[in-house]
matplotlib code that plots the C-alpha trace (Angstrom):
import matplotlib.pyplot as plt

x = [-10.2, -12.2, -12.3, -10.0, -7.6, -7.6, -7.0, -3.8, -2.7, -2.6, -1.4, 1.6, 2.7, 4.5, 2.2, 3.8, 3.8, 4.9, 6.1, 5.9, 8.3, 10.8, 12.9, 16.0, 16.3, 12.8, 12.0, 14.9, 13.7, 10.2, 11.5, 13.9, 11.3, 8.5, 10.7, 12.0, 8.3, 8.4, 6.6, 7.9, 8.8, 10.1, 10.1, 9.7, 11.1, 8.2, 4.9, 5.3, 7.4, 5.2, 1.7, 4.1, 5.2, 1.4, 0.8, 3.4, 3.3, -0.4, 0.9, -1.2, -0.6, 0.9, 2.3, 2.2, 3.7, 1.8, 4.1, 6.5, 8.5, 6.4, 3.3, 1.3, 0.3, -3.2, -2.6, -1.1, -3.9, -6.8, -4.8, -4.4, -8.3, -9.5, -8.1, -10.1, -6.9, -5.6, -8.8, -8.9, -5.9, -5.6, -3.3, -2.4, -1.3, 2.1, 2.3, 4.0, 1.9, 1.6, -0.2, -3.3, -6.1, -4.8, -5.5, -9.6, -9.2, -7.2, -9.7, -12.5, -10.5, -10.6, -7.6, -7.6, -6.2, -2.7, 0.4, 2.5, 6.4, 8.5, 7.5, 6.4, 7.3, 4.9, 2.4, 2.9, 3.2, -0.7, -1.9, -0.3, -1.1, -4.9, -4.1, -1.8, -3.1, -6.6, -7.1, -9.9, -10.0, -10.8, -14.4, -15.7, -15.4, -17.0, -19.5, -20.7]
y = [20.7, 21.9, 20.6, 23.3, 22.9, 19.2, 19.5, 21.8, 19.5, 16.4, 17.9, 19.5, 15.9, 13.8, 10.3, 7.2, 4.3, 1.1, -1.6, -5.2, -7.5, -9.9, -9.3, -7.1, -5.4, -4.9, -3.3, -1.0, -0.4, 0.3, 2.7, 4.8, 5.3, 6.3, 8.6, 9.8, 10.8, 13.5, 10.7, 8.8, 4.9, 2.1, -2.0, -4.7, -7.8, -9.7, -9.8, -10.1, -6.6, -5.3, -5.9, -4.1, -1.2, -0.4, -0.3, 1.5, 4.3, 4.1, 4.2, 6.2, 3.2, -0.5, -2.1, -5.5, -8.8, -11.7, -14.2, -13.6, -15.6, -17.2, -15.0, -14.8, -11.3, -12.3, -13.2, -10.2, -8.5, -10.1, -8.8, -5.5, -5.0, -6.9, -4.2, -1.0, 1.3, -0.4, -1.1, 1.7, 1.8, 1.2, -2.2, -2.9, -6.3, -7.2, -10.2, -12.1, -12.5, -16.4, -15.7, -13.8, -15.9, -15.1, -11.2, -12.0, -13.1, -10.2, -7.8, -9.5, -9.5, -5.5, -4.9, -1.8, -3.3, -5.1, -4.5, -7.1, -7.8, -7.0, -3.2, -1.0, 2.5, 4.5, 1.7, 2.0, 6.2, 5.7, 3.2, 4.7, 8.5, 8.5, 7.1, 9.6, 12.5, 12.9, 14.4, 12.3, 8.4, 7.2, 5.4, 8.5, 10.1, 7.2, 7.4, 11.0]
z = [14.1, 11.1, 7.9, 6.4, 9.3, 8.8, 4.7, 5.4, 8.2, 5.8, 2.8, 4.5, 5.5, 3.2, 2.3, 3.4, 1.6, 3.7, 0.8, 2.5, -0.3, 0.5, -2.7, -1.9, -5.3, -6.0, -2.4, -3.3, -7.1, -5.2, -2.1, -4.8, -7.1, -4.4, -2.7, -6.1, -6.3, -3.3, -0.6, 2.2, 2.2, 4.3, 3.1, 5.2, 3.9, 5.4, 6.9, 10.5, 10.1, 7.5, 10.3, 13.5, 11.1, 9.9, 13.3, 14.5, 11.5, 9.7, 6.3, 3.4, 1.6, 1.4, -1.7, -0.4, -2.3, -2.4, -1.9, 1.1, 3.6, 6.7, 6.3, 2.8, 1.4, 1.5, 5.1, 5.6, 3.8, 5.9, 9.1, 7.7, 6.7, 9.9, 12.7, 13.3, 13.2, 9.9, 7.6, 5.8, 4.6, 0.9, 0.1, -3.7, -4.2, -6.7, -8.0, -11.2, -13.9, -12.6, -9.7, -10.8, -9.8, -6.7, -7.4, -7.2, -3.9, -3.1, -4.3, -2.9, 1.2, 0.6, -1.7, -4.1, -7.2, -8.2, -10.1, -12.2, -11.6, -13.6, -12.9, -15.0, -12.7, -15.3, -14.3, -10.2, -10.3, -11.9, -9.8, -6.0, -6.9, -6.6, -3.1, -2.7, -4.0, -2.3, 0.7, 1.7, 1.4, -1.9, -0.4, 0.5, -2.3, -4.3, -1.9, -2.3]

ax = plt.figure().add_subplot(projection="3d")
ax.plot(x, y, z, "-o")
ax.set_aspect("equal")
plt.show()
């Protein structure tokens, strides 16, 4: 497959994003507004889930909590960016205001940046469409 066939391939399939959050409402909020956006979504109300589902369907991107039940996002994180079939994909971190110290680790395991609860959908729609948007992965085009 050639370049040209692979760009028309890619951009005639809707971009996943995968959003691993245990809280009901804001998984919802999240999904609605995402689809609302003309791309694919699916929650996972916990990491376990969240880890089978990226392997199962290689999201474009994951908008993974930080906090969740049994399995920590940056747990969750490390797993993602530590298996050859999931490390490139681009993980933003959310996370209350409280927890931001924990953000620096997060970027440092390989995360692409963060978003604070309570949601700002303006906010989300900037930070997921670069993701979304490219037809090539963000590294490489930072690397050319």
């Amino acid at each position: 497959m050639n370049f040209i066939d692979l760009f028309f391939s890619q951009s005639l399939k809707k971009k996943f994003v995968l959003i691993i959050e245990d809280d009901e409402q804001i998984a919802s909020i999240l999904t609605d507004f995402i689809k609302s956006c003309n791309y694919d979504a699916q929650s996972a109300p916990n990491g376990d889930l969240g880890l089978k589902l990226t392997q199962k369907n290689i999201p474009d991107l994951v908008l993974l909590d930080i906090t969740l039940p049994n399995m920590s996002g940056i747990d969750v994180l490390t797993r993602i960016k530590s298996e050859s079939k999931t490390k490139d994909i681009p993980v933003i971190m959310c996370t209350a205001l409280k927890q931001l110290n924990e953000v620096e680790t997060c970027c440092k395991l390989g995360a692409e940046g963060y978003i604070t609860k309570p949601f700002d959908l303006e906010r989300v729609y900037k930070m997921i469409k670069p993701y979304l948007e490219n037809p090539l992965p963000i590294k490489a085009l930072s690397s050319k």
